[in-house]
N, C-alpha and C positions, 0 to 999 in steps of 0.2 A: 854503249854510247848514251850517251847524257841527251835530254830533248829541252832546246831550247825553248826557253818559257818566250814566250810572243806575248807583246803587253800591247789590248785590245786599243785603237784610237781613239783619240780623243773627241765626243762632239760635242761640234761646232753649232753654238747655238746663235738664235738668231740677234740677239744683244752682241754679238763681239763681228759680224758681221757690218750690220747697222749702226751698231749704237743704238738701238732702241728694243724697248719689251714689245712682247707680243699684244696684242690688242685683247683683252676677254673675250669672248665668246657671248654674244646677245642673246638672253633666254628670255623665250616668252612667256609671257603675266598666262600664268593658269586660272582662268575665274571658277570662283566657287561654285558646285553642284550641290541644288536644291533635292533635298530628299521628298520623294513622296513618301509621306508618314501616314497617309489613308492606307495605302496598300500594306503596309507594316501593321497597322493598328487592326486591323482588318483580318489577317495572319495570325495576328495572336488572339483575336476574338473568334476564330475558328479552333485556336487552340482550346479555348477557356470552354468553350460550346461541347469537344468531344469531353475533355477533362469531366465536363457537369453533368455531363449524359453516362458515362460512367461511374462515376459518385452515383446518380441517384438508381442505378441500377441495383448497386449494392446496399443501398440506404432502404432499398424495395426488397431487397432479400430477408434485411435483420426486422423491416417491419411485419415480414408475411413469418419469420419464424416466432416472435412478442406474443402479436396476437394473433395469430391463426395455430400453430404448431405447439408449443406451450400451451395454452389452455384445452387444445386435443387430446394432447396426450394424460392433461389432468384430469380431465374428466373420464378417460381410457382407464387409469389407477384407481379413484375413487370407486367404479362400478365395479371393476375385477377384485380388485386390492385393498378395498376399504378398514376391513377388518384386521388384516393385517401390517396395515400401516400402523393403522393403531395399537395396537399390540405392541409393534416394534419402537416406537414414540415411548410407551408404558416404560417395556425393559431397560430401554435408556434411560431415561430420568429415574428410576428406582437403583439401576447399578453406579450412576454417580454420584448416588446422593448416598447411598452406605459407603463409595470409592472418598466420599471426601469428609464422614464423619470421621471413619478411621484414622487419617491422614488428620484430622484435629485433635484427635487422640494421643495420638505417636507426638505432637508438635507441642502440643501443652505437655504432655510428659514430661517430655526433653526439658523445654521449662525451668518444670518445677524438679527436676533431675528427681524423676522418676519413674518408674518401668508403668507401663502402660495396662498391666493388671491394678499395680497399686491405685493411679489414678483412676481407675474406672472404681474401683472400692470405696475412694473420696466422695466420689460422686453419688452413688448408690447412699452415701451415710446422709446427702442431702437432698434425698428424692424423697417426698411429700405427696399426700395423695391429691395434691393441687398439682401440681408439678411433676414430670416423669423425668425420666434417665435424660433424653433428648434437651427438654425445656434447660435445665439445669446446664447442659452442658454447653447452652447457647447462650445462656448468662457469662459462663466462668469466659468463655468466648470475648462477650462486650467487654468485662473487666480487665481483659490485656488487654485490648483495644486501648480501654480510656487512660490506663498506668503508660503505654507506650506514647501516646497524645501528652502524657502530663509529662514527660521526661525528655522528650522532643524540647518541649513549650521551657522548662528548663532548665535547660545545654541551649538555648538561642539566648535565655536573660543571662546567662552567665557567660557569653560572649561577647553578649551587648557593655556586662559590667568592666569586663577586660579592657576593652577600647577607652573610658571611663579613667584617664590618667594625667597626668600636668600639662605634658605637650601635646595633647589634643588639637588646642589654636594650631600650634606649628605644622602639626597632621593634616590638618585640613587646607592648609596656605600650601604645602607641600601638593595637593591633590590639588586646587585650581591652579598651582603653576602647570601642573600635568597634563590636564585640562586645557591650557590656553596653546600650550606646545603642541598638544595637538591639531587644534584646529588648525596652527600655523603652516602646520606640515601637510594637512586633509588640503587646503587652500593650495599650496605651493604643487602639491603632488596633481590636480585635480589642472591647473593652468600649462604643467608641464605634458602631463598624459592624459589628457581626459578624456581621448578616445578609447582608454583602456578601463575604462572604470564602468561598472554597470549602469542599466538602465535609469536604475534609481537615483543615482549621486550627481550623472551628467545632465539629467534632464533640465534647459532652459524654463523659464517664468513664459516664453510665447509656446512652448509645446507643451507645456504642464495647461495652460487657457486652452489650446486648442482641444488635447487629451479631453478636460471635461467639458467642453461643448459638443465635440462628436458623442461622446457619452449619453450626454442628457438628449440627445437629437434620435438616438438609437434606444435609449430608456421610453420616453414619449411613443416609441413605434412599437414595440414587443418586451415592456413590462406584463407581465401576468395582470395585474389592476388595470392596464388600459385597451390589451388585446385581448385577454381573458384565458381561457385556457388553452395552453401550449400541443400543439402535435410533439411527433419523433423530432421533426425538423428545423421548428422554429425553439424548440428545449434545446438541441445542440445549439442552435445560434446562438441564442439566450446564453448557454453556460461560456460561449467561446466570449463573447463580449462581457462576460464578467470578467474572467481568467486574465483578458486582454487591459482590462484598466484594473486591475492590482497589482499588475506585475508592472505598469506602469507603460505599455510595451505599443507606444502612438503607430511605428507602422503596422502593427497589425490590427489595428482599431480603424486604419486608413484604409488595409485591403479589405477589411468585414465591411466598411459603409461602401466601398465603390464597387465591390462585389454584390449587395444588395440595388446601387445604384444601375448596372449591368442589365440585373435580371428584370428589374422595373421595363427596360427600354431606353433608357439612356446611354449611347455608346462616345460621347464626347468626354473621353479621360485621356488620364496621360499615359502612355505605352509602358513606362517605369510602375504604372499604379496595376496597368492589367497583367506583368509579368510575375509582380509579387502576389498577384491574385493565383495566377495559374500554381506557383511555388505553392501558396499557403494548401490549393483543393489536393494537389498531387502527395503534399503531408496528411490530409486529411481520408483518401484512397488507401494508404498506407496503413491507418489508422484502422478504418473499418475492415481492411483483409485481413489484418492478424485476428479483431474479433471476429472474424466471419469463421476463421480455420479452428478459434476454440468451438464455435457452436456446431460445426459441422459434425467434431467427432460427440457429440448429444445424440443419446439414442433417439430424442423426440425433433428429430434434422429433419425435416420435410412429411413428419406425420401424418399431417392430414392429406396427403396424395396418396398415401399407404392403401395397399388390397387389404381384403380380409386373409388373405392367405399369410399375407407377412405380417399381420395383426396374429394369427395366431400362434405362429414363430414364437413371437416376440411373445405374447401371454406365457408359452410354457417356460420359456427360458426365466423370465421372472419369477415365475411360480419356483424353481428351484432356486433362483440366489434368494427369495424372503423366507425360505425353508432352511437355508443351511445360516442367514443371517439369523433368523428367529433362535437355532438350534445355539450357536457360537453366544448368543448374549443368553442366555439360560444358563449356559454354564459358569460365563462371567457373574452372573447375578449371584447363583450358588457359591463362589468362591469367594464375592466380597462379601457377601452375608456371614459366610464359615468365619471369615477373620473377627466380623465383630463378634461375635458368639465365644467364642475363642477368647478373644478377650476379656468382656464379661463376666467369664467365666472366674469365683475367685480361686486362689492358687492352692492347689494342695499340698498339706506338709511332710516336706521330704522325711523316710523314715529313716531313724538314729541307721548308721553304720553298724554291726554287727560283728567279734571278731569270730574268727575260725573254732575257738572251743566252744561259745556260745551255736555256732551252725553245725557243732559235732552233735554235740548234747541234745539240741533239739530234733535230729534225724533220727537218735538213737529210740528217745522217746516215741517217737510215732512206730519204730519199730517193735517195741517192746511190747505185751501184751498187759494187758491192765488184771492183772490177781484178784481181785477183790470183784472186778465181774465174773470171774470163772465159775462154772458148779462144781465141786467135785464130787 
């Protein structure tokens, strides 16, 4: 059995009833709500407060390890370790300095395509009792120098002669059309997108005035000549308001003066100026934890709280790594020294080949007894 489809009534609105629309609905005027902005401004200067008490806790960590921790541990090395610092200092600069005469060696060679015994043999024919191996070969040194300078100098005039042709004029009317199409286009692109173009290209003629007046307003305060010598604290600031007007970069030149405005006792800003302020300390947090986590792993991390017990730990453990570093550059020094000797050295001449009846002949001889010494 089939089910009758039932078709829903129709309603009856109140136009076909009447003859007339319904009337709207009277909504009532919402009046505007007044924000308290003390209690927001106030919020976020609790915010800016824990933020700076935080910073300076860590800004307190990297000054107690500067100078407290660091010059501990220096003068900890110098009384134990002095002699062998120095020694180790020695080793070094005597194994780089035969590690890179070689390497001049091998290079001029190459050069002058030739093996690195011959060249040292050139050199020895122009050693002088004014002049040693060395002197000499830091002349032949300057002389590529000034031949690679004059060949340089050149390949640039004989570039310069090239460009030097009929259509020249045309060349150059070619490059200012180039030239003006561009600006048309820097112009056109800069009106269309200029929110997208960097600091530098979109900056206004009223924020380029403002950029250098807060500048000079903040030069006047914590220039080195006018406040004199800088702490930890006022040297970061110092660098961050350099960094901040060459990069051309006005809000952050705004949050560094209203941040300094802040700390004075001034709290009459604007809530948009102390948000970008909290943004900037919360980068700058960020900033000093990653350097705090390289200085931690520093063995001279909190030194001067150090007992003597873990002071003497730490003495032995030393004492063995400048014993096996002392032992390791000894031997490096030995091996670059062997190379130049080695070198120096002139070449011995290979002897003639010999064939097989010549090495019969001469076995038999030594075999043979010599007659003429015998007695009989």
């Amino acid at each position: 059995m089939e089910k009758k489809q039932t078709k829903k009534p129709k309603r009856i609105t109140r136009k076909e009833v009447t003859g007339r629309r319904r009337a709207p609905q009277k909504t009532a005027c919402r009046a505007l709500i007044l924000l308290d902005t003390k209690k927001i401004r106030a919020e976020y200067l609790k915010i800016y407060k824990r933020n700076k008490k935080r910073l300076e806790k860590l800004e307190a960590d990297l000054v107690t390890f500067h100078e407290c921790d660091q010059p501990e541990f220096q003068k900890f090395m110098a009384i134990h370790f002095g002699a062998e610092q120095s020694r180790q200092h020695e080793l070094s600069e005597q194994m780089h300095n035969a590690r890179n005469r070689y390497q001049t060696i091998c290079f001029l060679a190459k050069e002058k395509r030739l093996r690195p015994k011959q060249f040292c043999v050139l050199i020895e024919n122009k050693v002088t009792p004014e002049l040693d191996f060395w002197a000499v070969l830091d002349n032949e040194v300057n002389k590529f120098r000034e031949q690679q300078e004059q060949q340089h100098a050149s390949a640039e005039n004989d570039d310069d002669f090239e460009d030097d042709d009929e259509d020249f004029g045309e060349y150059n009317d070619s490059g200012n059309k180039h030239k003006d199409f561009r600006k048309i286009f820097d112009g056109f692109f800069e009106s269309m997108f200029g929110d997208y173009l960097p600091l530098n290209e979109r900056m206004s003629v009223a924020d380029g005035k403002s950029l250098k007046r807060l500048y000079r307003e903040l030069c006047l305060r914590y220039h080195p000549d006018k406040s004199g010598t800088h702490d930890i604290k006022t040297k970061r600031l110092w660098i961050s308001i350099q960094e901040a007007y060459h990069q051309k970069d006005l809000a952050q030149l705004r949050a560094i003066h209203a941040g300094i405005e802040i700390n004075s006792g001034k709290t009459e800003l604007a809530i948009s100026d102390i948000q970008t302020i909290n943004e900037e300390i919360l980068s700058t947090i960020q900033d000093t934890q990653y350097e705090l986590r390289g200085k931690k792993r520093n063995t001279c991390w909190r030194f001067s709280k150090w007992d003597s017990k873990k002071r003497k730990v730490l003495k032995k453990n030393i004492e063995k790594e400048l014993q096996d570093e002392l032992k390791s550059l000894e031997w490096m020094l030995k091996k670059a020294e062997k190379q130049l000797t080695l070198v120096r050295e002139p070449e011995k001449p290979k002897p003639e080949p010999k064939s097989r009846k010549q090495v019969l002949w001469a076995e038999a001889a030594k075999n043979t007894p010599d007659l003429f010494a015998m007695d009989f």
